[in-house]
C-alpha positions in Angstrom: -144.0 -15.3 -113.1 -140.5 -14.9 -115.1 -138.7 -18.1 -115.3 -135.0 -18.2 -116.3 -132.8 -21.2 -118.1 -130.3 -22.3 -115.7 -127.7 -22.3 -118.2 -128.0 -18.1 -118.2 -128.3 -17.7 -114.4 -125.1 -16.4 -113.5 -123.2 -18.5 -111.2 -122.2 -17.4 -107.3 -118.1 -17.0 -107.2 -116.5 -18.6 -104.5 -112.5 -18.4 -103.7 -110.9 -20.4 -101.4 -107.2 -20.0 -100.7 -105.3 -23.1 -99.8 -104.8 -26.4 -101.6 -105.3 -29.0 -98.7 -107.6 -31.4 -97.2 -110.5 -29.1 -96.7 -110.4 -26.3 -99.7 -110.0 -29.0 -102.3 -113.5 -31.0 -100.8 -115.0 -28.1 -100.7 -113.8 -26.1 -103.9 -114.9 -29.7 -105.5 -118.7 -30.1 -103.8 -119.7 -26.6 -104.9 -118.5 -27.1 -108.6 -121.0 -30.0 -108.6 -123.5 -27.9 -107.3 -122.9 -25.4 -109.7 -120.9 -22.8 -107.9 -118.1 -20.6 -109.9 -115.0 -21.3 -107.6 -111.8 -20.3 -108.1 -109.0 -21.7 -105.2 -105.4 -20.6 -104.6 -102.3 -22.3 -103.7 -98.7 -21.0 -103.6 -97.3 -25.0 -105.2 -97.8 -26.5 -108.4 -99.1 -30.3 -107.9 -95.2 -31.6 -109.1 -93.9 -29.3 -106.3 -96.6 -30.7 -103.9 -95.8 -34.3 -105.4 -91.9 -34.1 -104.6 -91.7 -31.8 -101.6 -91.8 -32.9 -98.3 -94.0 -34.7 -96.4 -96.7 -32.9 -94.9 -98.6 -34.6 -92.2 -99.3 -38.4 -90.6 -103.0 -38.2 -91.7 -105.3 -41.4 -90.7 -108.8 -40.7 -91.8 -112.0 -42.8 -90.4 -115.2 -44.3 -92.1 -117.2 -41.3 -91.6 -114.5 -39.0 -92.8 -114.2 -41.0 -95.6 -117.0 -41.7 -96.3 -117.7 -37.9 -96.9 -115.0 -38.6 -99.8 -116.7 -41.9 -101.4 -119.9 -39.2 -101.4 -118.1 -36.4 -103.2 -116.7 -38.9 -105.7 -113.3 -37.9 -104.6 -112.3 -41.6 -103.1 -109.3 -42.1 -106.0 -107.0 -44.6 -104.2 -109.4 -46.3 -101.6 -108.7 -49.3 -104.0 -105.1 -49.3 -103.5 -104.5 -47.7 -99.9 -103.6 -50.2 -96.9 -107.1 -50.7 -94.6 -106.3 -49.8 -90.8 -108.9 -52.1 -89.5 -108.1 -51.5 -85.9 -106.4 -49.5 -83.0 -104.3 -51.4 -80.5 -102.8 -50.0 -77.4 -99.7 -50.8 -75.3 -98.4 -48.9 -72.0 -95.4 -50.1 -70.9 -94.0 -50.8 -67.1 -93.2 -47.8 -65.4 -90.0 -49.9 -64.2 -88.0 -49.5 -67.9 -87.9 -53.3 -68.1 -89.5 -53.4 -71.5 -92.8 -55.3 -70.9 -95.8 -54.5 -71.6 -98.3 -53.3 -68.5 -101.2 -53.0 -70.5 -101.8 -54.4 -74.0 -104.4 -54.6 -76.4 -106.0 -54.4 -80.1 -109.9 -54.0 -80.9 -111.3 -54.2 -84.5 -112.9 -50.9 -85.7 -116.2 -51.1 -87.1 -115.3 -50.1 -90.8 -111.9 -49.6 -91.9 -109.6 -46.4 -92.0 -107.1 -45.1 -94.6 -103.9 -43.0 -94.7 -102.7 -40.9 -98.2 -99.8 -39.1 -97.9 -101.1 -35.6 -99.0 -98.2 -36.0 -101.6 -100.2 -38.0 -103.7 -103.9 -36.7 -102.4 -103.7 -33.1 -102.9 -102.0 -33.6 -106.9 -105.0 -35.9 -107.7 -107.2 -33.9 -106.2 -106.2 -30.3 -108.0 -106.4 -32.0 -111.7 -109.9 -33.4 -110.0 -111.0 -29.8 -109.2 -109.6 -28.5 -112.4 -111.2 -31.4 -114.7 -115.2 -30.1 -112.7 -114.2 -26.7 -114.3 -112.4 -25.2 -111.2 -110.0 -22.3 -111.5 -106.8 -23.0 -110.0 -104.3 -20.4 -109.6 -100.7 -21.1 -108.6 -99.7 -17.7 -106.5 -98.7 -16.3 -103.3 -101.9 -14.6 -101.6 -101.2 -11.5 -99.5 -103.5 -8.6 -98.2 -103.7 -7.6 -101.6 -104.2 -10.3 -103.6 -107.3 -11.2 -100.7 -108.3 -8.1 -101.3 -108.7 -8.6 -105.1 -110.3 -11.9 -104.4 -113.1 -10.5 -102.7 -113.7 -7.2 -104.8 -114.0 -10.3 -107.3 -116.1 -13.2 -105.8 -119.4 -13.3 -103.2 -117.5 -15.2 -100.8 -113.4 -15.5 -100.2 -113.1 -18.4 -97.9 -109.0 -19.2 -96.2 -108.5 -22.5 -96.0 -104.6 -22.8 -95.3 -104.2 -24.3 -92.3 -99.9 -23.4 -92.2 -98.1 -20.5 -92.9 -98.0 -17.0 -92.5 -100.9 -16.4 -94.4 -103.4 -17.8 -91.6 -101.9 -16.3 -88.6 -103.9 -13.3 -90.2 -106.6 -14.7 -88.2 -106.2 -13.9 -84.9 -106.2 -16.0 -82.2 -109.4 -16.5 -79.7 -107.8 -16.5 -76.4 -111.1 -17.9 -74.9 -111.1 -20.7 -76.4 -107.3 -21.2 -77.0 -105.9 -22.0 -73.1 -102.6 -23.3 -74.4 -100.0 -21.4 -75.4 -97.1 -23.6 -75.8 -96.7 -26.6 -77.9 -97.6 -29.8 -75.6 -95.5 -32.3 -78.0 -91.9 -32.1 -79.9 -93.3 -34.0 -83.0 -91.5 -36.2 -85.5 -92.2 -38.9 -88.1 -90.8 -41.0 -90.9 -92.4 -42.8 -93.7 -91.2 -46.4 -93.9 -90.8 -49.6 -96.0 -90.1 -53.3 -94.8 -91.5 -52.8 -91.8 -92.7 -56.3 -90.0 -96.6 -56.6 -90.0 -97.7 -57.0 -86.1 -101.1 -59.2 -86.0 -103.6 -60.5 -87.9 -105.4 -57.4 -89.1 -103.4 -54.2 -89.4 -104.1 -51.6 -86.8 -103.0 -47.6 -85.5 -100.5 -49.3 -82.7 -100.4 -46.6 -79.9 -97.5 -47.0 -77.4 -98.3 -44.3 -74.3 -95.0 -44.2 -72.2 -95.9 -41.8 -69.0 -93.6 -38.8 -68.6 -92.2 -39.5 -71.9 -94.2 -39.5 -74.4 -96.6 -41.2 -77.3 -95.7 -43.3 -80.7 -98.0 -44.5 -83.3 -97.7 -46.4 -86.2 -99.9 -47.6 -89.0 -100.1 -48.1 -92.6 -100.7 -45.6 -95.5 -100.1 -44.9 -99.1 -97.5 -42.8 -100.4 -95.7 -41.4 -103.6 -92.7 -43.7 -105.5 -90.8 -41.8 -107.7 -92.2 -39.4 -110.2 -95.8 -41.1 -110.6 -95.9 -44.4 -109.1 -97.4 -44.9 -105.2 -96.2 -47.9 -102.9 -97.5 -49.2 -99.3 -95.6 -48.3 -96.4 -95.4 -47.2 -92.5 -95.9 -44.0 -90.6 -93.9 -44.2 -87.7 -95.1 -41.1 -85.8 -93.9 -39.5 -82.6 -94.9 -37.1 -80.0 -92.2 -36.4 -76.9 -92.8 -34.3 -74.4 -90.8 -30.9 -74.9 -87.7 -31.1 -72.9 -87.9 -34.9 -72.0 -85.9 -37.8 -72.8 -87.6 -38.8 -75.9 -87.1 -35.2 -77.0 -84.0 -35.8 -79.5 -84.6 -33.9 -82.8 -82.7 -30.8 -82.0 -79.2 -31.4 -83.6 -80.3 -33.8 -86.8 -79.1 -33.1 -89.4 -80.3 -35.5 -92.5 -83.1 -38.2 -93.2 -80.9 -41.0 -92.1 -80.3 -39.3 -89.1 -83.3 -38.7 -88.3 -84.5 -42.4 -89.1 -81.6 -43.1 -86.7 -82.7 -41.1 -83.6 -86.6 -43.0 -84.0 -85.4 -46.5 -83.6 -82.8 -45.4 -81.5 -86.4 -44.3 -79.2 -87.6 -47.8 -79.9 -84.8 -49.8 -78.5 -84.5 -47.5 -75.2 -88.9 -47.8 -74.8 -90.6 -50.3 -76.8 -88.6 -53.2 -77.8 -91.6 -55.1 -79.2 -91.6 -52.4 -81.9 -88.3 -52.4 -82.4 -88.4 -56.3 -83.6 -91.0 -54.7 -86.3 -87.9 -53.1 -87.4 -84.8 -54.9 -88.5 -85.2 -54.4 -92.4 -86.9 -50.6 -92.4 -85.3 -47.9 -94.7 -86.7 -44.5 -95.6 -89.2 -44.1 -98.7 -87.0 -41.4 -99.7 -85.0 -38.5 -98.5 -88.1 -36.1 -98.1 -90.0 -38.3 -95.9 -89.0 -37.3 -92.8 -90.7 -34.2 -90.3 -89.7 -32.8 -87.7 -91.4 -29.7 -85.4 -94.3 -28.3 -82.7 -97.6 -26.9 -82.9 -99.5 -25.2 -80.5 -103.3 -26.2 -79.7 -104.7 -23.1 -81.3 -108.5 -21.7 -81.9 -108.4 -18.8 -84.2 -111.4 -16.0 -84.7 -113.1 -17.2 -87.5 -113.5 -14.2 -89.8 -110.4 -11.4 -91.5 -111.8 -7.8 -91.7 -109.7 -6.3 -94.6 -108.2 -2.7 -94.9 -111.3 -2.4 -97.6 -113.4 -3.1 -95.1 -114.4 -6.6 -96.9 -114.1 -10.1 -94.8 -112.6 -12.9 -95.0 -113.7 -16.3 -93.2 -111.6 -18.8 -92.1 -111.9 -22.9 -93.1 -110.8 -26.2 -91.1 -107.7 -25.9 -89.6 -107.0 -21.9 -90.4 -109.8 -21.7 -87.9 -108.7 -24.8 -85.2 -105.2 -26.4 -85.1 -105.8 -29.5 -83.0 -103.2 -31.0 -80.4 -101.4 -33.7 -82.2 -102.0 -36.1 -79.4 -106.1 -36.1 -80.5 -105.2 -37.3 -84.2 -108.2 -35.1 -85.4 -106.6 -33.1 -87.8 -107.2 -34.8 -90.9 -110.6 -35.9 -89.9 -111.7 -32.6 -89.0 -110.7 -31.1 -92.5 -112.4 -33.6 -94.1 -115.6 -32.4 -92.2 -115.2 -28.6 -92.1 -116.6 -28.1 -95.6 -119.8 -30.0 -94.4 -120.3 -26.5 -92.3 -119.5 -24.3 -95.2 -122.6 -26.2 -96.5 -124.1 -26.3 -100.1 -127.3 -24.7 -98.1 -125.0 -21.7 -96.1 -123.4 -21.0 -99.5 -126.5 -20.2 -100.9 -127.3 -18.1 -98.2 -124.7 -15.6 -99.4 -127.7 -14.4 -102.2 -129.9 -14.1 -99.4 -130.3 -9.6 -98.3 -130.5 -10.5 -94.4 -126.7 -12.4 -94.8 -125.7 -9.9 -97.0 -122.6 -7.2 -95.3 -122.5 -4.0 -98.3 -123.1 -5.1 -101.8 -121.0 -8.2 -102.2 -120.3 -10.4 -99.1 -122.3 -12.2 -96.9 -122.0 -10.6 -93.0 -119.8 -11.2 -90.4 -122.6 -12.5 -88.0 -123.0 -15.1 -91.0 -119.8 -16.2 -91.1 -119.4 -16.6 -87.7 -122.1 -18.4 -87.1 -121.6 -20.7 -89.8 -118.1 -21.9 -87.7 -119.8 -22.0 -84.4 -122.0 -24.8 -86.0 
């Protein structure tokens, strides 16, 4: 029997397109198992670092504890602990009292890192395990390049154009209009509200949802503080619906107490003394509940498969998003990777098969 040094067996390429949540885990795991991976984002880590925020991510013990396993855990030590989830419905009268109210401790703590600061440490992370990380806009043809060039070309981009390449599953997509007008706001001097800090929920019937808990985010150029995602979810079209005409971040901030005072008064008293992070950290905007078909056949005839949230945007009101990107590169396994060298996976020369892909994602 031949046997081969390690060091000379040539590596399996992987690309992943998309910078977020679920590429970088996964572009990070298969370095450390010896992969080749190259991933591709369209923003520098300084661009991602002083844009806009991107999401209101809360992650749980088992998502994160995915990331203590990967070694990719960098701020646990200084993010706020969400140690509970409290819940408050309010009188259907408009009185401002509370109908039903009440907090539970969760079993092992959660975390929230603005992506601001997550997906910059992350990159220099992927690039210090030997990644390859391009900074480019990926098209038909620059897929197409990618997998003439690597065994496997995975999309991992959950927004933008770029994914809606993957078309939609009408089976399993039986929404077609955004359920929620969403907005947030990043916050400082918010009032704490018990004795452990928890995800408040306020659920107001025929209006509409706010959250609020505590995360991490970016100061300045380099620095990170503690602060307060105020988060929330109006029904399109109802009274909490008020986003349409604002026109800056104080505005903005404006319109969310202004919610507070008219719905939840015992979250308003949280917030005498709150004041934006900064000018960026406000969002506005809908999403529609969608499940996408999991693989891209190219004009070469060469496939793409889709990764997290490319492949399933969750409804907002589930809170799954972040959690479920953190877990999609535990389906794109170290094992099913492997199985791209394996002749019965195999679609031409190069790629793994479609059948493969898609039943990796219905895993």
């Amino acid at each position: 029997m031949t046997t081969h040094s390690l060091a000379k067996i040539t590596p399996r390429k992987i690309a992943i397109v998309g910078a977020g949540q679920a590429g970088l885990l996964l572009g990070c795991a298969l370095l450390d198992q010896g992969y080749a991976v190259t991933l591709v984002t369209n923003r520098t880590a300084e661009e991602v670092w002083s844009g806009k925020v991107m999401s209101s991510q809360c992650i749980f013990d088992q998502a994160l504890q995915i990331e203590r396993d990967l070694g990719m855990n960098q701020w646990e030590s200084q993010c706020p602990h969400v140690n509970g989830i409290g819940l408050t419905i309010p009188t259907p009268d408009g009185k401002g009292e509370m109908a039903i109210h009440w907090r539970a401790r969760l079993n092992a703590y959660a975390q929230s890192v603005d992506q601001r600061v997550k997906m910059p440490g992350w990159m220099a992370e992927f690039e210090s395990r030997g990644g390859d990380l391009r900074i480019e806009n990926v098209e038909i043809a620059q897929l197409e390049a990618l997998t003439e060039s690597h065994d496997l070309v995975l999309l991992a981009g959950g927004k933008g154009e770029i994914v809606n390449l993957l078309t939609r599953n009408d089976a399993r997509s039986p929404v077609r209009h955004p359920q929620r007008q969403l907005a947030l706001a990043y916050v400082t001097g918010m009032e704490r509200s018990g004795p452990f800090e928890c995800v408040n929920f306020n659920l107001i019937p025929g209006v509409g949802e706010y959250f609020v808990f505590p995360a991490l985010t970016t100061k300045g150029s380099a620095e990170t503080q503690a602060c307060d995602i105020m988060v929330f979810e109006a029904i399109p079209g109802g009274p909490m619906d008020r986003w349409a005409d604002v026109k800056s971040a104080d505005q903005h901030l404006d319109v969310c107490l202004g919610i507070l005072r008219d719905y939840l008064p015992w979250e308003i008293e949280r917030c005498a003394n709150v004041r934006l992070t900064d000018a960026n950290d406000v969002l506005s905007g809908r999403v529609t509940p969608t499940v996408r078909n999991p693989t891209l056949t190219l004009p070469s005839g060469r496939v793409v498969m889709g990764l997290g949230d490319a492949v399933m945007v969750n409804d907002p009101i589930t809170g799954q998003g972040s959690n479920n990107a953190t877990k999609a590169p535990c389906t794109i396994s170290m094992p099913s990777c492997a199985r791209v060298t394996s002749p019965s996976t195999r679609h031409g020369c190069n790629q793994p098969s479609t059948a493969f892909m898609r039943a990796t994602q219905s895993r």
